[in-house]
C-alpha positions in Angstrom: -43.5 -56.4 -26.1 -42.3 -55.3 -22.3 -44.5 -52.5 -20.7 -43.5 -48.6 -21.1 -42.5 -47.0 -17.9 -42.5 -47.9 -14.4 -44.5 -48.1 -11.3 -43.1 -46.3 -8.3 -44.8 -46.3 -5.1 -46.1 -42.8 -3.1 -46.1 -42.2 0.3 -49.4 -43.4 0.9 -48.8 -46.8 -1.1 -51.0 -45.6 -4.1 -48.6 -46.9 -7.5 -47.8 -44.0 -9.5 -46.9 -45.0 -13.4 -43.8 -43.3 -14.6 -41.6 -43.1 -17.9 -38.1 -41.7 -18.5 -36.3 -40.8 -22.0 -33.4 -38.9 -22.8 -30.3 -37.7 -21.6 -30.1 -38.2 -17.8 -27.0 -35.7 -17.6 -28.9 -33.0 -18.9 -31.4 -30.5 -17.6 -34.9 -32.3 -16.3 -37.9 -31.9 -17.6 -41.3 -33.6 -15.7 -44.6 -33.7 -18.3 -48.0 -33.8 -16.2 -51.2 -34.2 -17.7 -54.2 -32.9 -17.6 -57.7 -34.2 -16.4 -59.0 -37.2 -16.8 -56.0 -37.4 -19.5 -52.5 -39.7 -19.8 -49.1 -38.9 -20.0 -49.1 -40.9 -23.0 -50.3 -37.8 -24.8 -46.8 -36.2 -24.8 -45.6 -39.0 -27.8 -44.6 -36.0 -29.9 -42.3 -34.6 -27.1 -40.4 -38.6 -26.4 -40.3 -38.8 -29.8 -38.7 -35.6 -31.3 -34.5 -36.3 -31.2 -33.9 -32.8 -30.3 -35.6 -32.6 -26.8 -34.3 -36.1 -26.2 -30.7 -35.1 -27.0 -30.8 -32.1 -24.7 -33.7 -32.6 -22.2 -34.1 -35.0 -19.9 -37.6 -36.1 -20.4 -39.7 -37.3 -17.3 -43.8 -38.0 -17.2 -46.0 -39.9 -15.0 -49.9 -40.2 -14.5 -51.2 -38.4 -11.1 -53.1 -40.6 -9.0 -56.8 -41.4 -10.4 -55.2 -41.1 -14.0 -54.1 -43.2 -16.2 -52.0 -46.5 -15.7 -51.9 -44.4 -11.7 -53.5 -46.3 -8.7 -57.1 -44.7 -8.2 -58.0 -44.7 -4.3 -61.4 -43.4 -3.8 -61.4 -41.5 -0.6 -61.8 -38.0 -0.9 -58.5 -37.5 1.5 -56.9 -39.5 -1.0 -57.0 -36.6 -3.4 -55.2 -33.9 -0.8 -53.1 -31.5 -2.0 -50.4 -33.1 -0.1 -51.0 -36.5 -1.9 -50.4 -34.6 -4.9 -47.2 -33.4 -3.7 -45.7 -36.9 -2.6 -46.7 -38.4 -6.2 -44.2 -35.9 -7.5 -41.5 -36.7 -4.4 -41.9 -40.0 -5.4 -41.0 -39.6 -8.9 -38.2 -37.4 -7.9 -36.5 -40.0 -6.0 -36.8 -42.8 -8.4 -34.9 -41.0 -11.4 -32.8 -38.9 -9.2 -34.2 -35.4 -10.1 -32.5 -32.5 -8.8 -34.8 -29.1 -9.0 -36.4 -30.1 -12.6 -38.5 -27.7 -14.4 -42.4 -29.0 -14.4 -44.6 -28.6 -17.6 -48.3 -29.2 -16.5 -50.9 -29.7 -19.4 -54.6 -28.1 -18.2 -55.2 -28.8 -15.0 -51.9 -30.8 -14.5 -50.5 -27.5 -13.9 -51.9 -26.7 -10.7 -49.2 -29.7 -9.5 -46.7 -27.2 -9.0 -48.5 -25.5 -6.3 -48.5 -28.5 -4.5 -45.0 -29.1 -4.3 -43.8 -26.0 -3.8 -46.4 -26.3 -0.7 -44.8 -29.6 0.7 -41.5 -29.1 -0.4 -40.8 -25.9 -1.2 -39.4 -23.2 -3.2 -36.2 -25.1 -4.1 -37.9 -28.2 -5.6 -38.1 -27.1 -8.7 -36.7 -25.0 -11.4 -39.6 -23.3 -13.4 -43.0 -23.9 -14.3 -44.0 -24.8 -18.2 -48.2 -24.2 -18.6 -49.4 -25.9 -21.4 -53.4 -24.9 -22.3 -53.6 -24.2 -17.9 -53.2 -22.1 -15.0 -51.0 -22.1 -12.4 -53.9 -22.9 -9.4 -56.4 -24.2 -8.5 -59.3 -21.5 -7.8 -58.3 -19.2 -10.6 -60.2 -21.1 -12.8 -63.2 -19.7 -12.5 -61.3 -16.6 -13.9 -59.9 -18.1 -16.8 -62.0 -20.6 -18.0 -63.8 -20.7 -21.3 -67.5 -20.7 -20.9 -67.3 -24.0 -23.3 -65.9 -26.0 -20.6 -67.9 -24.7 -17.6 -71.3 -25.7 -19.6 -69.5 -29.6 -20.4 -68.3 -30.2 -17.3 -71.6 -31.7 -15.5 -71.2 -33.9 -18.5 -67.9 -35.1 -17.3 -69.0 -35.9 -13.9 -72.6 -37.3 -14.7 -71.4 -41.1 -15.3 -74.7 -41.3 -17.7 -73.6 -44.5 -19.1 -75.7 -44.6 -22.0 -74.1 -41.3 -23.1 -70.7 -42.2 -22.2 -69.3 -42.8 -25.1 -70.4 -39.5 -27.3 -69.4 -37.8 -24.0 -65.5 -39.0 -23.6 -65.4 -38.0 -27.3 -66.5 -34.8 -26.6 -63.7 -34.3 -24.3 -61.3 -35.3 -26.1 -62.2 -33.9 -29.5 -62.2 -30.2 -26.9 -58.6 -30.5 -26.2 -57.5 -30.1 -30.2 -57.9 -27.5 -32.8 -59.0 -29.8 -35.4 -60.4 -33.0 -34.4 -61.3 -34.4 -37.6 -57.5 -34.3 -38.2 -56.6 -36.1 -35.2 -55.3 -39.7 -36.0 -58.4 -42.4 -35.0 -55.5 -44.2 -33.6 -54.1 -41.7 -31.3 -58.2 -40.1 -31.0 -59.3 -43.7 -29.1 -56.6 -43.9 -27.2 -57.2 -40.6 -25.2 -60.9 -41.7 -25.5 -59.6 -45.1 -23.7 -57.6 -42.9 -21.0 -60.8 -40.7 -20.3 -62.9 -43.5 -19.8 -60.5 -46.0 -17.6 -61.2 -43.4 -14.8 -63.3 -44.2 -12.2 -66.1 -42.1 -12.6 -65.6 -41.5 -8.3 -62.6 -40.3 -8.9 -64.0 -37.4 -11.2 -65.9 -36.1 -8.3 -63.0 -36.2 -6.0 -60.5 -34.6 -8.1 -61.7 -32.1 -10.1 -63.1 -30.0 -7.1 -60.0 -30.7 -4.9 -59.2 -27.5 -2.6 -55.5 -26.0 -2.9 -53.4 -23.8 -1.1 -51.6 -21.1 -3.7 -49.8 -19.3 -0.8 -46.3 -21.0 -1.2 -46.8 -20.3 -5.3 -47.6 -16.6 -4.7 -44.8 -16.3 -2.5 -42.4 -16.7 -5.5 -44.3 -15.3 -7.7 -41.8 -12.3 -8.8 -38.6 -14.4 -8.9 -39.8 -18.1 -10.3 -39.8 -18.5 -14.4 -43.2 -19.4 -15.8 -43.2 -20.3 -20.0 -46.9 -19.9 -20.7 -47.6 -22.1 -23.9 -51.8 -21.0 -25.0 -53.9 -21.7 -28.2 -56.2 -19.3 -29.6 -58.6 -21.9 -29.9 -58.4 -23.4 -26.4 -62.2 -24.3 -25.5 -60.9 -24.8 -21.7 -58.8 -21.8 -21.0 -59.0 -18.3 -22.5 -54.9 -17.3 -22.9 -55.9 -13.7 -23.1 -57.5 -13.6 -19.5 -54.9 -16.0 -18.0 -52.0 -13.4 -19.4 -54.1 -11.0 -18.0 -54.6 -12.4 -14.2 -51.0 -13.6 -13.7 -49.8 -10.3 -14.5 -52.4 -8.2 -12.3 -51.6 -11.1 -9.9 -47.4 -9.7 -9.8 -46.2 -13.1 -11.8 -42.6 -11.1 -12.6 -40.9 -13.8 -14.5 -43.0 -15.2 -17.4 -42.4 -15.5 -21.0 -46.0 -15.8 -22.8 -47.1 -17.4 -26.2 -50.4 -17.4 -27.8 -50.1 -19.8 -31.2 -52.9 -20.0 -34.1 -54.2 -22.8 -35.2 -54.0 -24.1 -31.7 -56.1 -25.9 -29.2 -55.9 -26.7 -25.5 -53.2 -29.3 -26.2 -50.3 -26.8 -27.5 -48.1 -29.8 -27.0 -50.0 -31.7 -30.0 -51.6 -28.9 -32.2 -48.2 -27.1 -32.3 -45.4 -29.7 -31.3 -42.6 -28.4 -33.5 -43.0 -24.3 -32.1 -43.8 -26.3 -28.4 -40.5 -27.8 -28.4 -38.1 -25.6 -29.8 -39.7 -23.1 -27.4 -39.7 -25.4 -24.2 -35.9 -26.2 -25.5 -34.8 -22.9 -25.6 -36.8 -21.9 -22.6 -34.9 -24.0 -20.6 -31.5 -23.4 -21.8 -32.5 -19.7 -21.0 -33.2 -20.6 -17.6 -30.3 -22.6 -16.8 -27.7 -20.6 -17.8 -29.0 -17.6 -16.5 
């Protein structure tokens, strides 16, 4: 069976694994995941015959993720690098000003294009179980997170394994419903990380300026489960609108972890679908 996706290269020469589907004449749509995690997660989004009638469906791992190249110099993890990734993906498939739906932490991304490449380079901004940069987490996390993260970063091999489980199981609203299949296979992205890169990536700086700068005119669809153990919606709603965010259309679902995307895939695309069609033909 051939491979799924592609390897394009970034600026700096680190190999950046892609993976188109869909309709190529219609509106673009680029998944990034979150941390730690693969693009491979978003099966029920390049599967569903809707979105790939009327989307144009692009995803790719960010560096130190995934099938991704994973340097392991702290420069390496730069905002700009960040920034070139997506450039790079742009150029391959021919994307003209595609909307960006990051998952968690994935969604910071944005921030660094619009920092490298500006305000044009992209349409809107889909959050999925995130926040839109870097050093608002601390504002919006759930206390859940903040007390498992040294367990993340503590590459204590003998407690590896219940630890990547951990993660994963955190990301869903009900983990003893999650497919083993589907369960191990996040577990096997987690833990095909090297642990390094962990401690480079996760406390990355960022610069939000270029972000806040079109923060009352660029669309933001903010997609949050009430069970999200990484993000509480309710503060993040909160923040972005004492923050001035003008243009964002907010959904808190039941039933619904960190990974809106899989706890809630038939509301997450009919309302990314519609979304979108919203914002292009405005």
């Amino acid at each position: 069976m051939p491979s799924l996706g592609k390897f394009v290269q970034s600026k700096d020469g680190t190999r950046i694994w892609t993976h188109a589907a869909g309709n190529p004449a219609k509106p673009a749509v680029v998944f990034i995941p979150g941390f730690s995690c693969t693009a491979l997660a978003f099966e029920k989004q390049f599967d569903d015959p809707k979105l790939l009638e009327s989307l144009y469906l692009v995803r790719y791992d960010p560096r130190g993720q995934g099938q991704s190249g994973q340097p392991l110099k702290a420069e390496d993890y730069h905002t700009e690098r960040y920034a070139d990734d997506f450039k790079a993906v742009l150029d391959e498939y021919k994307l003209r000003k595609p909307f960006v739906c990051g998952w968690s932490i994935g969604a910071i991304i944005p921030a660094d294009i619009l920092s490298y490449h500006g305000p044009d380079a992209i349409s809107g901004v889909i959050i999925a179980g995130g926040f839109p940069w870097r050093s608002m987490h601390g504002e919006v996390a759930n206390p859940w997170i903040v007390e498992f993260i040294p367990r993340l970063l503590a590459n204590d091999l003998e407690q590896w394994g219940e630890t990547a489980k951990a993660f994963v199981e955190s990301c869903v609203a009900y983990p003893d419903d999650m497919p083993q299949l589907t369960k191990y296979a996040w577990m096997g992205g987690v833990s095909g990380q090297h642990p390094q890169v962990r401690l480079l990536a996760l406390p990355r700086g960022q610069d939000e300026s270029a972000l806040l700068s079109v923060k009352e005119t660029l669309p933001f669809l903010v997609l949050h489960g009430t069970m999200d153990k990484h993000v509480l919606g309710d503060k993040l709603e909160k923040f972005m609108h004492d923050q001035g965010f003008k243009n964002v259309e907010f959904h808190m679902w039941d039933h619904c972890g960190h990974a809106p995307f899989f706890d809630r895939p038939e509301e997450f695309n009919k309302t990314t679908l519609e979304w979108v069609d919203k914002i292009t033909k405005a």
